[in-house]
C-alpha positions as CSV (number, residue, x, y, z in Angstrom):
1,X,0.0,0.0,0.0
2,X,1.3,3.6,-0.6
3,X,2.9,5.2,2.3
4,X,1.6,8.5,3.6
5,X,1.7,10.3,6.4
6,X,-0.4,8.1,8.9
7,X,2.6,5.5,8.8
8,X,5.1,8.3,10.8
9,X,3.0,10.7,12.2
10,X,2.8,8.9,15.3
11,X,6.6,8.5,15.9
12,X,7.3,12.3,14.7
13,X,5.1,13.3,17.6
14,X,6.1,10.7,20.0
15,X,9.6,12.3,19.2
16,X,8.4,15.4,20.0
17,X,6.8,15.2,23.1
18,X,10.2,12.8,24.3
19,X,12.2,16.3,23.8
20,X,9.8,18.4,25.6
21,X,9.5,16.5,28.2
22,X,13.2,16.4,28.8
23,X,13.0,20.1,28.6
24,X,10.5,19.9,31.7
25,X,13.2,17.9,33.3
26,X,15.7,20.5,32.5
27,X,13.0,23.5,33.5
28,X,12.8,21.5,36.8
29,X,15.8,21.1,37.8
30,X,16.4,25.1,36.9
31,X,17.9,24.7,33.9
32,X,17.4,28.4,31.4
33,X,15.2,29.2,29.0
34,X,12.0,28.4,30.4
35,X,9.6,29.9,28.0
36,X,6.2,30.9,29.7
37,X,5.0,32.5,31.9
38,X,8.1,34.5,34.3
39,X,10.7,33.0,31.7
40,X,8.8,35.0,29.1
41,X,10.0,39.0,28.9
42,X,6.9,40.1,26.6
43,X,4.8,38.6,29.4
44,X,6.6,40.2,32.5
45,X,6.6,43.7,31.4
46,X,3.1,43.9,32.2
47,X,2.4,41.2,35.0
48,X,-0.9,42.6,35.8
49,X,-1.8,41.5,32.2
50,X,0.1,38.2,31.8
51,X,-2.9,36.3,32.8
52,X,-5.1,37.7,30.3
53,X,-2.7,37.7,27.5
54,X,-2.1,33.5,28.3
55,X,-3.4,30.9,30.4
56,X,0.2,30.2,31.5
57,X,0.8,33.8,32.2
58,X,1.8,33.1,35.8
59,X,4.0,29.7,35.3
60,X,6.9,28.9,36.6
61,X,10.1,26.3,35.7
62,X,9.4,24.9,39.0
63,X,5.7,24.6,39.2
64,X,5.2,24.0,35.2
65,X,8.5,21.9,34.7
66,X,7.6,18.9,35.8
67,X,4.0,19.5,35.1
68,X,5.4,19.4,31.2
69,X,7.6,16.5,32.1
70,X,5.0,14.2,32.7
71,X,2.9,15.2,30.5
72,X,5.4,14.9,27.6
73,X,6.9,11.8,28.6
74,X,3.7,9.9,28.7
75,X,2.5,11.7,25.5
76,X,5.9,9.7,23.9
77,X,4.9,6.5,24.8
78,X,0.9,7.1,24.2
79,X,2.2,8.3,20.4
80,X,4.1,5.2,19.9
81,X,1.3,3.1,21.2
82,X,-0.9,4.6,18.6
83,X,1.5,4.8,15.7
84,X,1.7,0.9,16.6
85,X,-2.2,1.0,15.9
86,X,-2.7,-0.6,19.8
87,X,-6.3,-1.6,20.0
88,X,-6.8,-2.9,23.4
89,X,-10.0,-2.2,25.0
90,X,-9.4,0.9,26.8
91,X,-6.8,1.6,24.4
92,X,-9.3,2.0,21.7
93,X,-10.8,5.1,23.5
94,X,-8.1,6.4,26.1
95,X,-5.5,6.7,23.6
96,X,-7.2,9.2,21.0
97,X,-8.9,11.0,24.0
98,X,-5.5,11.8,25.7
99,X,-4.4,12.5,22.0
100,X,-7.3,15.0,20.9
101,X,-7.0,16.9,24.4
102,X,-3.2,17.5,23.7
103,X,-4.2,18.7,20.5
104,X,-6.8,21.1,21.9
105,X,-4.4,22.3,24.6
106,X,-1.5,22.9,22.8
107,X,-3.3,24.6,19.6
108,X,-5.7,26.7,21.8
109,X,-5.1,26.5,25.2
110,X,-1.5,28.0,25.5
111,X,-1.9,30.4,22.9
112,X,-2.8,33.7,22.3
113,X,-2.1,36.7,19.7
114,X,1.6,36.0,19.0
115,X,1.5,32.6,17.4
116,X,-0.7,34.5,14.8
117,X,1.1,37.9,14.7
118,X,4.8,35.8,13.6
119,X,2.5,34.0,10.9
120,X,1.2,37.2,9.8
121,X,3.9,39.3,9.7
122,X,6.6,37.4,8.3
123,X,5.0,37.8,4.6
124,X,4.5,41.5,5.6
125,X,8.1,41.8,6.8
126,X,9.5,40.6,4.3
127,X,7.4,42.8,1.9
128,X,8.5,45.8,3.9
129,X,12.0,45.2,3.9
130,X,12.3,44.6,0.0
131,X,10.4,47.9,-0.4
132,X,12.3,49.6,2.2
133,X,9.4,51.1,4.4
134,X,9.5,49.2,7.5
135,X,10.1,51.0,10.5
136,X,13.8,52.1,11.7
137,X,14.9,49.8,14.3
138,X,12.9,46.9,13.5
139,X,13.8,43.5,12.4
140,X,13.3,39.5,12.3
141,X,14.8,39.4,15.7
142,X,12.0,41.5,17.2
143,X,9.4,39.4,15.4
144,X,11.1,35.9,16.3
145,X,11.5,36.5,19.7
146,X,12.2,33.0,21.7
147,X,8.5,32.3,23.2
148,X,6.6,33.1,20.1
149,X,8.6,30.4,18.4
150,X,7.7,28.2,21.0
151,X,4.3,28.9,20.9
152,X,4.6,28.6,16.8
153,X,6.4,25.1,17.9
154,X,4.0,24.2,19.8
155,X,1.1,24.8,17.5
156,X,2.5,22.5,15.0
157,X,2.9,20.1,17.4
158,X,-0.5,20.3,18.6
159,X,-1.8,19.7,14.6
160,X,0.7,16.8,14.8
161,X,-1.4,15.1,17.6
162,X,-5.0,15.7,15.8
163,X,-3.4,13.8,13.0
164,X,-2.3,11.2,15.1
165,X,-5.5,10.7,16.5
166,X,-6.7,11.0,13.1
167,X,-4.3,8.0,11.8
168,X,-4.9,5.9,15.0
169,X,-9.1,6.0,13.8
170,X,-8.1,4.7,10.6
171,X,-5.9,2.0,11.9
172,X,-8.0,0.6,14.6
173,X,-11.4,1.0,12.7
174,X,-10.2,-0.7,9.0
175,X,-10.1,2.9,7.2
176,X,-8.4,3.2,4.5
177,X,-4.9,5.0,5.2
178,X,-5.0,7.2,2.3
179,X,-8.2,8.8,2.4
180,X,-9.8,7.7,5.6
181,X,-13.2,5.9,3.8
182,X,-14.4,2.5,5.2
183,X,-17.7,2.2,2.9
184,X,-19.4,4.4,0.2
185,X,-19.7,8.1,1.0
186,X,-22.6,9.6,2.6
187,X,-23.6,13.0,2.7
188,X,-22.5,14.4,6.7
189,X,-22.5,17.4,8.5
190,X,-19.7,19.1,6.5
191,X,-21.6,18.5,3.2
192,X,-24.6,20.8,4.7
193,X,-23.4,23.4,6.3
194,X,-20.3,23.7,3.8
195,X,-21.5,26.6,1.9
196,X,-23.0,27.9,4.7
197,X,-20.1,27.7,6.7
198,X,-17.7,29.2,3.5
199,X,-20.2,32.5,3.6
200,X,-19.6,33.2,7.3
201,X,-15.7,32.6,6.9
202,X,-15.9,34.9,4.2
203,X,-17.8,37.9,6.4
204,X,-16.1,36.9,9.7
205,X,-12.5,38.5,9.2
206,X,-14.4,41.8,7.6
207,X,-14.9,43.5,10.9
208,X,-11.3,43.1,11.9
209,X,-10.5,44.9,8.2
210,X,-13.2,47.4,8.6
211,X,-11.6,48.3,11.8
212,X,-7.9,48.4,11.1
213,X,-8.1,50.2,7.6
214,X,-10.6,53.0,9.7
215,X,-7.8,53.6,12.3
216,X,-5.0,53.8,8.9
217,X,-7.1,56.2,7.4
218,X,-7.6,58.6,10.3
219,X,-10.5,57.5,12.0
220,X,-9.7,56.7,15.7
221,X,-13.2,54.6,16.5
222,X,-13.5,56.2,20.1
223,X,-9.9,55.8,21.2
224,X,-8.2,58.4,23.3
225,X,-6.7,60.9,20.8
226,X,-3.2,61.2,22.3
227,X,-3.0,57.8,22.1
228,X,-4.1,57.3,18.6
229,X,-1.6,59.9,17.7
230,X,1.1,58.4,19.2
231,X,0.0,54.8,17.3
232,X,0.2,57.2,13.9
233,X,3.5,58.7,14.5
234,X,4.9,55.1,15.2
235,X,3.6,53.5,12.0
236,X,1.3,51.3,14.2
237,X,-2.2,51.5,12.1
238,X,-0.5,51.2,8.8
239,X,0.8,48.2,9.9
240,X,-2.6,46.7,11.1
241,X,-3.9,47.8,8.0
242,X,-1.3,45.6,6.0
243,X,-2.5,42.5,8.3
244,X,-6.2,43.0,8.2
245,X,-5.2,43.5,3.5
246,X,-4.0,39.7,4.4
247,X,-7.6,38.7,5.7
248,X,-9.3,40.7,3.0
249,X,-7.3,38.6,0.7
250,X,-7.9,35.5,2.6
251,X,-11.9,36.1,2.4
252,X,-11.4,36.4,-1.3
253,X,-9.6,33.2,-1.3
254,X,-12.0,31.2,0.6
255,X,-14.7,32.0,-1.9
256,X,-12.5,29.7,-4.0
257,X,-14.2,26.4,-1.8
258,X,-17.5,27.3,-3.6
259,X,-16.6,28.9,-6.8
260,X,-15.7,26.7,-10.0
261,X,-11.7,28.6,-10.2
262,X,-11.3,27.2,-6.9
263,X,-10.8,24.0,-8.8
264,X,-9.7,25.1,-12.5
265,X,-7.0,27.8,-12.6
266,X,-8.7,30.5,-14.5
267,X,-7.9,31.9,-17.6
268,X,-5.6,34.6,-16.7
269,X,-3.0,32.1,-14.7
270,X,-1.2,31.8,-17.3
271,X,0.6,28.1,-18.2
272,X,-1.9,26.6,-15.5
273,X,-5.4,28.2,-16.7
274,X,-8.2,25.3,-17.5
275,X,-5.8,22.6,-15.1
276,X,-7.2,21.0,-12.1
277,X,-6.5,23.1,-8.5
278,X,-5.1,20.3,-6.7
279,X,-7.4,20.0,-3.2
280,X,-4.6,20.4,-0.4
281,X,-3.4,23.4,-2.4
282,X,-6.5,24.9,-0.7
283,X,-7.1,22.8,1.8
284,X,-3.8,23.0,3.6
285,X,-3.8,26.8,3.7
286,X,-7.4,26.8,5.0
287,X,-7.3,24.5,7.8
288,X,-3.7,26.4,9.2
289,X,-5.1,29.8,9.0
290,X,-8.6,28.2,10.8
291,X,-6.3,27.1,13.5
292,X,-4.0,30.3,14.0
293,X,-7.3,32.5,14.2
294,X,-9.1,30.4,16.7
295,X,-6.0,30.3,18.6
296,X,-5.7,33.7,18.9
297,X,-9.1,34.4,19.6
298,X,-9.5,32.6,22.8
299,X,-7.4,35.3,24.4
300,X,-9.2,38.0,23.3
301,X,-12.2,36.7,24.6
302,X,-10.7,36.4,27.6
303,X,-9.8,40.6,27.9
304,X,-13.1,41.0,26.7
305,X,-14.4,38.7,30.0
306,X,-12.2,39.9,32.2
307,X,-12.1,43.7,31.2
308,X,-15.6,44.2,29.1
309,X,-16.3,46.6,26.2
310,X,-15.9,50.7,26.3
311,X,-16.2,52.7,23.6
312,X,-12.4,53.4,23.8
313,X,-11.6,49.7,23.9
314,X,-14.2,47.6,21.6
315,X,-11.8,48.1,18.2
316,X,-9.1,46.2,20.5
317,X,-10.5,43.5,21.0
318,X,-13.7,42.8,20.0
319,X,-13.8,42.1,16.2
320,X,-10.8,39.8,17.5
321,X,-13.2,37.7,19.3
322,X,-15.5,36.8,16.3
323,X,-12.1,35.1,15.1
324,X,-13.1,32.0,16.6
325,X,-16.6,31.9,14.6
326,X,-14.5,32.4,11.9
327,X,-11.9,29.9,12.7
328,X,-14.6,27.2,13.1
329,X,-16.1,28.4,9.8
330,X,-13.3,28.0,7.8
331,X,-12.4,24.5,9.0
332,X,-15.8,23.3,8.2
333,X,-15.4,24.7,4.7
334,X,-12.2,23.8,4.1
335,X,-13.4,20.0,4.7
336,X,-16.4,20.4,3.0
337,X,-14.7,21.4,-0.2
338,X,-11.7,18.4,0.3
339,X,-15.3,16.1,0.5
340,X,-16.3,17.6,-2.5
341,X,-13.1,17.3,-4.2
342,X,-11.8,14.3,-3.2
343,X,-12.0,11.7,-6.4
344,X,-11.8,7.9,-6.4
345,X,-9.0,6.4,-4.2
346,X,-6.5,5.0,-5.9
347,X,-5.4,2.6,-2.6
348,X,-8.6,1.6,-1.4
349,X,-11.0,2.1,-5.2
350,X,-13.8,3.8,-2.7
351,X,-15.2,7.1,-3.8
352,X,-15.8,8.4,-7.7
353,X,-14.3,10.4,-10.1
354,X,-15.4,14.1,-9.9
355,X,-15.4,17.0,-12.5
356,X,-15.2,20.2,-11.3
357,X,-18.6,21.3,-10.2
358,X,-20.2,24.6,-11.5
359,X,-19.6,27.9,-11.5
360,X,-22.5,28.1,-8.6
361,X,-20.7,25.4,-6.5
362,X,-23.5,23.2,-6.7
363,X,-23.1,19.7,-4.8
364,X,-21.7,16.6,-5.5
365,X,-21.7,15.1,-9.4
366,X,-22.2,12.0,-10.2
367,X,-19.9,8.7,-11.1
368,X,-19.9,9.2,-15.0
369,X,-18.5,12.8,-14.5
370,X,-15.5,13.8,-16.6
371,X,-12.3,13.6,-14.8
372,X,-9.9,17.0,-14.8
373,X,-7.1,15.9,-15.5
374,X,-3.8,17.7,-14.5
């Protein structure tokens, strides 16, 4: 059978969590470089606010250490156990559970705004600095700072144990490895509330824009004026304005899961117009950006709990907390249109042949459709 990435998921994570966990050893035994909580500088120039800003804005290496220790060090041997496709049976439903809550913790639970801000603005950065108009002074260092790329590490990490859960379903239930069928398709929850689900992604991100572009252009939206002068004169709202262009772009995109040139390249790509959009091309994208905004978003809901809404404050933080609607959103249609596109399997044979559907994004065609061809 073709190898993909169920075979080695499970032992790239379990390799993982064996080196963080020996980093809670290290953190324990007060070894450096503890990255939450006090060990984290962004964090501790504003204690008062570390809590709101993470869950782990209080930790410390000798409370958290071997807290991470343990947890990592089982996580190793619950991987391997699973990449082993152990079936036992409490296995069967301990194994994924202790998998899928890693997953949730590490992708949401630890997180907040940075893991999203070094996504965002490396693209931007990089931009900036070809063109020359990024602000004196600033540079990868100050975007790369040591606990974002944790955090950043840490997300992936937490993907990497969905998927193992993922793989471990397929194993101990007879799925196919490939695409994950184990009869004939039927239509689910995905398939229903897809285009639903692709229209609220789409208008989700737009109140962030509104709000970013209003402050570039010189509207303050109720904020002190001092201080919205002070943002000006530090290039702070242009800025915002070039991240919230990236979710403008990125609600254009995810029309693309409905629209017929989300799977044929249009006419105007030149050398790839009337060719088949390969599915992960969209899907991968989709389901990363779905998990970067809801992981931000829980800690914006949290300021918003914790300190409410004023009329100074709500462009903060509140468009930022309809992140995770649109998060959740995006993930639904992101899997909706990988149902949707996914043809016949050429491990298992289960599934049919699609053609791309129409320019309305109408619902599943039948058997004796055309195959696209690449």
């Amino acid at each position: 059978m073709r190898r993909t990435w169920t075979g080695w998921i499970g032992y790239v994570v379990a390799a993982w969590s064996a080196a963080y966990g020996a980093l809670g050893v290290w953190w324990a035994l007060g070894g450096g470089g503890f990255p939450f909580g006090t060990g984290d500088p962004e964090l501790m120039a504003e204690p008062s606010a570390a809590v709101k800003v993470s869950l782990l804005g209080q930790a410390t290496p000798e409370v958290a250490g071997p807290v991470i220790a343990v947890i990592g060090l089982v996580g190793a041997v619950v991987a391997i156990m699973m990449a082993r496709g152990v079936a036992g049976r409490w296995a069967r439903w301990l194994l994924p559970a202790y998998a899928w809550l890693l997953a949730i913790v590490l992708t949401v639970g630890i997180q907040d705004y940075r893991t999203l801000i070094v996504f965002a603005y490396t693209p931007i950065l990089a931009i900036a600095k070809l063109l020359g108009v990024w602000p004196e002074g600033s540079g990868w260092g100050d975007l790369y700072l040591a606990p974002r790329v944790n955090l950043l590490i840490c997300l992936i990490a937490g993907i990497g144990w969905a998927l193992t859960a993922v793989a471990y379903r397929r194993r101990v239930t007879g799925s196919c490895g490939v695409c994950g069928r184990a009869g004939a398709d039927e239509r689910s929850f995905v398939d229903r509330w897809g285009r639903r689900a692709t229209w609220i992604a789409i208008a989700a991100p737009l109140i962030y824009c509104a709000t970013r572009w209003a402050w570039a252009l010189g509207f303050s939206l109720g904020m002190d004026p001092n201080a919205y002068q002070e943002g000006r004169d530090q290039g702070l709202w242009m800025a915002g304005a070039a991240l919230a262009s990236f979710g403008l772009i990125g609600a254009v995109l995810t029309l693309g899961l409905i629209q017929r040139w989300g799977e044929v390249f249009p006419r105007w790509m030149i050398g790839l117009r009337g060719r088949r959009v390969p599915p992960m091309l969209a899907v991968v994208p989709a389901i990363l950006v779905s998990v970067l905004v809801t992981s931000a978003s829980f800690m914006y809901l949290r300021i918003v709990l914790i300190d409410g809404i004023t009329a100074e404050t709500w462009a903060f933080n509140l468009p930022e907390v309809f992140f995770s609607v649109w998060g959740a959103a995006l993930f639904v249609s992101a899997l909706a249109y990988r149902r949707r596109r996914w043809g016949a399997c050429e491990a298992c044979g289960l599934g049919v042949d699609h053609a791309p559907s129409n320019p309305s994004g109408d619902a599943l065609l039948t058997a004796s459709a055309v195959r696209w061809r690449v």
